[in-house]
C-alpha positions as CSV (number, residue, x, y, z in Angstrom):
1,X,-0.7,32.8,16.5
2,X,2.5,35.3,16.8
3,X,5.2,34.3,14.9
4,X,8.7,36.2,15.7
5,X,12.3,35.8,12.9
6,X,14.6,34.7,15.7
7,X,18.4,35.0,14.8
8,X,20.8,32.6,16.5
9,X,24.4,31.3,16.5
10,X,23.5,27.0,17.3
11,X,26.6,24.9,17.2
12,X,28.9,27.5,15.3
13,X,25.8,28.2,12.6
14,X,24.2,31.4,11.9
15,X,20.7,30.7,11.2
16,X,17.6,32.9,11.3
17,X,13.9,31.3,11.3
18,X,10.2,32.0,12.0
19,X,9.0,30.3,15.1
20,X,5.8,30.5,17.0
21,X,5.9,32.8,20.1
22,X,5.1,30.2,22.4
23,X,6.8,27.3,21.0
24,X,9.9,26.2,23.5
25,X,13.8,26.6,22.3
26,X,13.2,22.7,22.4
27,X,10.5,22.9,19.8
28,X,12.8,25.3,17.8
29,X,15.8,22.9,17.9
30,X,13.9,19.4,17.6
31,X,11.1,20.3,14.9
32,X,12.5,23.2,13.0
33,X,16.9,22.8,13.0
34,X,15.9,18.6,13.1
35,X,18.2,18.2,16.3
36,X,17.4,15.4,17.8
37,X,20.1,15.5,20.9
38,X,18.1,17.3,23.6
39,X,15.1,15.2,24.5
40,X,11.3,16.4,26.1
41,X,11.7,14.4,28.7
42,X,9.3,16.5,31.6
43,X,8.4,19.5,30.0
44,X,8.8,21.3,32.8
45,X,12.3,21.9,33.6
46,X,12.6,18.8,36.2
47,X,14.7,15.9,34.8
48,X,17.5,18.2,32.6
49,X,17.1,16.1,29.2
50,X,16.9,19.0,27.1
51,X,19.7,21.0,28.4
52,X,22.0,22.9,26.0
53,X,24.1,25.5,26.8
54,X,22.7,29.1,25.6
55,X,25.5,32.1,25.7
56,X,27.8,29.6,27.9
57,X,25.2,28.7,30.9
58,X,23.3,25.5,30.7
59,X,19.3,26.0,30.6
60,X,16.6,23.7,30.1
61,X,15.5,24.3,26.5
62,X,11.9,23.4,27.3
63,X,11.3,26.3,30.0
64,X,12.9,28.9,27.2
65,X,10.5,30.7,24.7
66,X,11.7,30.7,21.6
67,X,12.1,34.3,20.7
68,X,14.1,34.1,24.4
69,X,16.9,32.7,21.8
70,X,16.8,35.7,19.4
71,X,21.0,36.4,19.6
72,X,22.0,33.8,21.3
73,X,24.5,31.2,21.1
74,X,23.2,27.8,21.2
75,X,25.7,24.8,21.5
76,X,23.4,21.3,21.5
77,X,25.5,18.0,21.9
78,X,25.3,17.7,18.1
79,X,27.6,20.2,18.3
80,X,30.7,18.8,20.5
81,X,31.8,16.3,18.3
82,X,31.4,13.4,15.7
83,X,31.6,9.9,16.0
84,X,34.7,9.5,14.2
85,X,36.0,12.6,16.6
86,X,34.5,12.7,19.6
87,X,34.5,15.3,22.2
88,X,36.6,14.2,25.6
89,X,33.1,14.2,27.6
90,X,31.2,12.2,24.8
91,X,34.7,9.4,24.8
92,X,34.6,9.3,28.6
93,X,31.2,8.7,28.5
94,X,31.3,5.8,26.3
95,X,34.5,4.7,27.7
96,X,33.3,5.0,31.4
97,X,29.8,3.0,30.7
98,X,28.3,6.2,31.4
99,X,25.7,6.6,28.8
100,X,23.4,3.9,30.1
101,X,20.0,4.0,27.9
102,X,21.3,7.2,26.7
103,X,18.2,9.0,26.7
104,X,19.4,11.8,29.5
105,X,23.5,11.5,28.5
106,X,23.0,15.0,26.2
107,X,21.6,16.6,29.0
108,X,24.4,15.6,31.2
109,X,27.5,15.9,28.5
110,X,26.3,19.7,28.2
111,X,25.4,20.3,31.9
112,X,29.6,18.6,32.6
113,X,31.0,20.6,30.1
114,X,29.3,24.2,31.2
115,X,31.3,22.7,34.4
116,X,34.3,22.1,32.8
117,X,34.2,25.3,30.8
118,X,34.0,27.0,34.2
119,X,36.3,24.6,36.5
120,X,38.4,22.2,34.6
121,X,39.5,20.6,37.7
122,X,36.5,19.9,39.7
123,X,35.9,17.8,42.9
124,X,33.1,14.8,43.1
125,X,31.4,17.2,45.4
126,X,31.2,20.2,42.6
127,X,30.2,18.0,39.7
128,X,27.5,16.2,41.8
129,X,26.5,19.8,42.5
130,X,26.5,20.6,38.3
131,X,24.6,18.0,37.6
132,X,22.4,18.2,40.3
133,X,20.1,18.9,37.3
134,X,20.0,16.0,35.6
135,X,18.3,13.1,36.4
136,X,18.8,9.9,35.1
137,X,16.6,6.5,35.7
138,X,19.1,4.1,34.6
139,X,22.1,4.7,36.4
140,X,23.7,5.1,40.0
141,X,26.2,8.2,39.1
142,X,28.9,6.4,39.5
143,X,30.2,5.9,36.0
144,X,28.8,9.5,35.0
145,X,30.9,11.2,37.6
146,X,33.7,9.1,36.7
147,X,33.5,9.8,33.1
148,X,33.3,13.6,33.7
149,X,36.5,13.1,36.2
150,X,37.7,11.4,33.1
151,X,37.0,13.9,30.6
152,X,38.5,16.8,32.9
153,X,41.4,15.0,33.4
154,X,42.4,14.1,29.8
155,X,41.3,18.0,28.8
156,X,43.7,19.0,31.4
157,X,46.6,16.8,29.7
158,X,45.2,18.3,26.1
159,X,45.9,21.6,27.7
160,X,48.9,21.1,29.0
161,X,50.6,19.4,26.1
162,X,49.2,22.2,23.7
163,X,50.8,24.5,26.4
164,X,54.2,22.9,25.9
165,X,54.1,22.8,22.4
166,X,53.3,26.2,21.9
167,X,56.4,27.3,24.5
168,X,58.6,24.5,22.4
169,X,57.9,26.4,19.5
170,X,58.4,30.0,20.8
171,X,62.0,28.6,21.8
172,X,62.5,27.6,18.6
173,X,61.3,31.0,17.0
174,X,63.4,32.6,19.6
């Protein structure tokens, strides 16, 4: 059994471990850092409930080896926000009935926001298309592709009214 030190940036941490050469990014993140977020749901890439986002782009964690992650930058849903602070995807969620069971919602929070990152103002069409990924048994779509309209709109606000208050202040400097 190979064993490779794999050294990663996962939710803003450094960390550098031993992991098994075969063993998934999944493995790596569930058994070894104890994040619980992304789920084995297939095992084979199919159903999107262990996406995470890996240097920006969503992959499925189970189809990457670990020693695939050596360098990367890992962001899990463990790392968007808290419960007391939640990221605008994760409130939207919760506030759009989105989140069903919950079992797939990580998947689908991380596959929106590689969207999001890339197009904050998306149509239906192009976030049906990012998620496209994703499966989920307990819901329609409906309320997730409203709460990730949600989320993109109130990001866009956030945005804006930062905006604003940084030209306020350069006025004021000025």
């Amino acid at each position: 059994m190979s064993t490779h030190t794999v050294a990663m940036t996962v939710n803003g941490q450094a960390v550098a471990l031993k992991v098994v050469g075969h063993h998934t990014l999944l493995q790596v993140l569930r058994d070894q850092l104890g994040l619980k977020g992304a789920k084995d749901g297939c095992g084979e890439g199919d159903c999107g409930a262990c996406t995470v986002l890996m240097d920006g782009a969503p992959v499925n964690a189970c189809l990457v080896l670990a020693p695939q992650s050596d360098g990367a930058e890992i962001v899990t849903i463990e790392g968007l926000g808290t419960p007391e602070a939640m990221h605008p995807l994760q409130a939207a969620f919760v506030e759009e009935g989105g989140t069903q069971c919950g079992y797939c919602t990580p998947g689908i929070i991380i596959s929106a926001l590689a969207l999001l990152n890339e197009n904050p103002s998306p149509t239906e069409e192009e976030i049906r298309w990012a998620l496209a990924g994703n499966l989920c048994r307990c819901t329609g779509y409906t309320k997730v592709i409203a709460a990730v309209q949600r989320a993109a709109a109130e990001m866009a606000n956030k945005t804006e009214k930062e905006t604003s208050e940084v030209c306020q202040t350069s006025e004021v400097l000025h």
